[in-house]
C-alpha positions, 0 to 999 in steps of 0.5 A, a space after each residue: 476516440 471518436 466523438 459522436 457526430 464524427 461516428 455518426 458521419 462515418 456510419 452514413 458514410 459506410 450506408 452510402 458506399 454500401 448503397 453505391 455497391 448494390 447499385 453497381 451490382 444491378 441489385 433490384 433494391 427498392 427502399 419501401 416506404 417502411 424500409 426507408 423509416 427502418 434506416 432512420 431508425 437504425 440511424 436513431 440507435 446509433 446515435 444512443 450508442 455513439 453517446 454511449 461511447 463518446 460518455 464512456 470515452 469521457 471517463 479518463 482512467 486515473 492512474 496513480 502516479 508519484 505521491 505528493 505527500 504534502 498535497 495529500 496531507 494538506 487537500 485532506 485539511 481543506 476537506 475536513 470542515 470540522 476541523 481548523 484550517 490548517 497550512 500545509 507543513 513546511 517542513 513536510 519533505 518526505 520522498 516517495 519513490 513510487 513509479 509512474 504507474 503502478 501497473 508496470 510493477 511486476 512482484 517477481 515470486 520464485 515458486 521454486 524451491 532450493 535443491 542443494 546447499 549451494 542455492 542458499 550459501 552466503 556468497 556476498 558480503 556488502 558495505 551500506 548506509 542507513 540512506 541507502 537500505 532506506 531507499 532499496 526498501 521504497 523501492 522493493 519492499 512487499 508490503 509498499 509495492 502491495 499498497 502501491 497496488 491496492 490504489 490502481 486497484 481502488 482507481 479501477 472502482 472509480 471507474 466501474 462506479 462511473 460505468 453505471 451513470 453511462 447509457 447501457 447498450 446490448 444486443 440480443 438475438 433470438 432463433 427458434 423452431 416451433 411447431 406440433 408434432 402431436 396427430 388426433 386421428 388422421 388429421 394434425 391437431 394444429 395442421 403443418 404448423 412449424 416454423 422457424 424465426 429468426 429475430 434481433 434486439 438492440 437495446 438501450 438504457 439510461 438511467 436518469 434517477 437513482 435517489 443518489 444511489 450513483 452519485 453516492 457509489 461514485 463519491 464513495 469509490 474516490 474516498 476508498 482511493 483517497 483511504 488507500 493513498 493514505 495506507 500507502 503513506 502509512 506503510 511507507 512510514 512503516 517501513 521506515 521505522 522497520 528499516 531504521 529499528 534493523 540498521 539501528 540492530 546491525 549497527 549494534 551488533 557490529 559494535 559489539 563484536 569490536 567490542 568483545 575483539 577490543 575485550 578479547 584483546 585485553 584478556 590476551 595481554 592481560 594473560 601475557 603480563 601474568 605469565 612474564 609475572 610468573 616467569 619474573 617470580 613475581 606472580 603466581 599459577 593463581 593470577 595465569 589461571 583468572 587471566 585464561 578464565 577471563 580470555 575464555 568468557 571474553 571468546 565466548 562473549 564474542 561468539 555470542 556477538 557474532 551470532 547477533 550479527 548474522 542474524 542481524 544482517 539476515 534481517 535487514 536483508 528480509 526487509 530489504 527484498 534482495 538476494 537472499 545470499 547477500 549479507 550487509 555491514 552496516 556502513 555509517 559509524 555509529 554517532 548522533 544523527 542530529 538534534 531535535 528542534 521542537 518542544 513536546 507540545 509542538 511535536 504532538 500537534 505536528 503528530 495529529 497532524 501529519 498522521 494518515 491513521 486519523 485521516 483515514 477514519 474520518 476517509 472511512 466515516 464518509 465513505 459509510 455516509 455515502 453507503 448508507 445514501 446507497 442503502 436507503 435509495 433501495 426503498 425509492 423510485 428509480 426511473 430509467 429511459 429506454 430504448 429497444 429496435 426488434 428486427 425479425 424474419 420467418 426463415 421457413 416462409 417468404 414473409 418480408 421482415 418485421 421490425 418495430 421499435 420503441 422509446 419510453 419511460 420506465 418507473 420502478 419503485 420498491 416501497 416497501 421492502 420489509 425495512 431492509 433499507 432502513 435497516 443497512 442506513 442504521 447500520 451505516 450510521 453506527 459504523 460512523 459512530 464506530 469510525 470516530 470512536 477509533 478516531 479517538 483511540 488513534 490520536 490518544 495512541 499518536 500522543 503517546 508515541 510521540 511522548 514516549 519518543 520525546 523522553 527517550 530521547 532526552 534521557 539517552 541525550 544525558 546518557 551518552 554524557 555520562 557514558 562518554 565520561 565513563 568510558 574515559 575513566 574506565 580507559 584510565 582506570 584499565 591503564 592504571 591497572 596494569 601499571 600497578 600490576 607491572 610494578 608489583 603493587 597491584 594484582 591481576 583482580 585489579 586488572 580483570 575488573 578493569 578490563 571488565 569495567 571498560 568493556 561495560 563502558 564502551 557498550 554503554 556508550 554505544 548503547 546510550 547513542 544508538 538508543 538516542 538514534 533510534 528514539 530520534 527515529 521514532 519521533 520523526 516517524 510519529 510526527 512524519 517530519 523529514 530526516 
């Protein structure tokens, strides 16, 4: 980028050489007095324009890179004067994997749709953690890459607001043929009056007195950005959650098929024993004909479960944005994923904190101050400098070409309009209003996600006490059982229940630790606090 005074220089340059070359030509040239204060005019618009330039090239084109969380969160708490000073949170360590720029992303849509089944036929079948499905979703997820988008997008206004403090240059030309054809008698009206003209304008324009209305669209386009840096942390979390809540549903769905499998099992030898009974004499047609029953419901209990699971794994496949013809097991066993370490009242406050969405009405409370500065500017005096250069020639004529310019002041000033401007700056002033009204609304919402988490954390952490204690007595009890059975003192109702009791056992079991996962989930996403 050049700057202004190195512009200039080339600009004389370019006229000295030019010069050089019409002498060597021997082109009769000679400077009029008139021609010579032309050159200096032209040098004087060129100045404007290379301060134009050199004003624009000073607008460095913000690019929105890797997101700092914790920097976010914590210029967001310096800048909030009505609230208390706030140290940026320590324990705050979650990644973003956003690229360096988000306009190097390229959404890949296929518009085409599948002609045969073999387009859309599950060819693959992959083993993946919780961490993993965690990162494949920062990375391809629609709705972050969307959000990654929209802040180039809100940066590219950052940049059109500062455009209009900047000089304006423009040029215009004109080429015209006049005259009249109309005949009165013998003799033109007018006589051979036609002629053609050709002219030019360079123009510029500064703006040195908006009432605000420039500082304010410049200042409101940086809190729209900030406003989407905060949408982006907020559908990130988002995702989180949909992806944990997804994982959390395969890990189910995969247990429960081992589970029907195991009970499936039972049913077999179960079915087994009675008939040996019968064989042996010591059972009857009644005790094969339950265990048939139970093995039926227990097979059809597991198609059911395998059902659960494709459509599980087709939903955390949806999430992820991959090969649609991929489906996913769910890698990591199914146990607790840690404890919490924060009392109710601590995770709440954490939670007010951290949360973008509260954030973000007091982003959008300030831009709606910044527009009703813009709004009531438009009843206030607006003063422009100006600078125009004419040059014209009459193509039908030898006359020498005219030019002439001129340098001023311009001073517009609608004070009356109707009350337009009032009006849009009351607007403005209830939209405030409406901002802090959801500000409430938001963190009254926060505070009872981050209750109802904590609760349901607690009651599943009991839980998995007592379904561990269940599940082993009811292994005992089914072994019991069937020893009874075996040895004749017990029946084959004894077993049945048994068997039913154990698989109750262990759904309840994995229920109970899946339920506390996703509850320990939801805190950390309500609080925004790492895994």
């Amino acid at each position: 980028m050049l700057t202004s005074i190195e512009f200039i220089h080339l600009l004389d340059t370019r006229i000295a050489a030019y010069r050089k070359l019409s002498r060597t030509a021997n082109l009769q040239i000679r400077y009029t007095h008139s021609q010579q204060q032309r050159v200096i005019r032209l040098q004087a618009i060129w100045a404007i324009i290379a301060v134009s330039v050199g004003s624009l090239g000073q607008i460095a084109p913000v690019r929105a890179n890797t997101l700092d969380l914790v920097g976010i969160r914590y210029s967001l708490e310096l800048a909030t004067n009505n609230r208390a000073n706030l140290n940026p949170p320590t324990h705050l360590a979650q990644k973003t994997t956003t690229p360096a720029s988000y306009s190097d992303i390229k959404l890949p849509n296929n518009l085409n749709l599948p002609k045969t089944g073999a387009e859309v036929q599950i060819t693959g079948n992959q083993s993946i953690t919780l961490q993993q499905a965690l990162d494949l979703a920062l990375r391809n997820n629609r709705q972050i890459q969307a959000a990654r988008l929209t802040v180039d997008r809100s940066q590219t206004g950052i940049r059109q607001a500062q455009a209009a403090q900047a000089i304006t240059v423009g040029l215009r030309g004109t080429l015209q043929n006049q005259g009249s054809p109309l005949i009165i008698g013998n003799q033109p009206q007018f006589g051979n009056s036609n002629s053609t003209d050709a002219s030019g304008t360079l123009q510029a324009n500064y703006n040195i007195l908006s009432a605000g209305r420039n500082q304010s669209q410049v200042r409101a386009a940086e809190e729209q950005v900030r406003f989407d840096r905060l949408d982006l942390v907020r559908i990130e979390q988002l995702v989180r959650g949909q992806v944990n809540s997804a994982y959390y549903d395969l890990q189910s769905a995969d247990s429960l098929v081992i589970i029907n499998q195991a009970a499936v099992r039972d049913a077999t030898r179960s079915l087994s024993d009675a008939q040996l009974q019968e064989r042996a004499g010591v059972g009857t047609r009644f005790d094969i004909l339950r265990a048939q029953v139970q093995l039926a419901t227990a097979n059809q209990d597991l198609t059911n479960a395998q059902g659960q699971q494709q459509t599980a794994r087709k939903r955390i496949a949806q999430i992820l944005v991959v090969d649609s013809n991929t489906e996913f097991r769910a890698a990591d066993p199914v146990k607790e994923l840690g404890s919490w370490g924060y009392s109710l009242e601590d995770s709440i406050v954490t939670a007010l904190k951290n949360r973008p969405e509260l954030q973000q009405q007091l982003v959008l409370r300030s831009i709606s101050e910044q527009q009703g500065i813009i709004a009531a500017s438009a009843d206030s005096p607006q003063v422009n400098l100006f600078a125009n250069y004419t040059l014209g020639k009459s193509l039908s004529s030898s006359v020498a070409a005219q030019d002439n310019y001129s340098l001023g002041a311009q001073l517009s000033w609608n004070f009356f309009d109707g009350g337009s401007a009032r009006a849009g700056a009351d607007r403005e002033q209830i939209s405030q209003t409406i901002f802090e009204n959801q500000f409430t609304t938001n963190r009254n919402q926060i505070r009872f996600e981050v209750e109802q988490a904590f609760y349901s954390l607690g009651s599943n952490q009991k839980n998995i006490g007592t379904a561990t204690q269940a599940l082993q007595q009811a292994e005992e009890s089914l072994k019991l059982a069937r020893l009874r059975f075996q040895a004749g003192v017990g029946t084959q109702t004894d077993v049945i229940q048994a068997q039913t009791e154990l698989a109750r056992a262990r759904g309840n079991r994995i229920s109970a630790i899946i339920n506390y996962n996703r509850s320990l989930s939801n805190l950390r996403t309500a609080t925004l606090l790492a895994e």
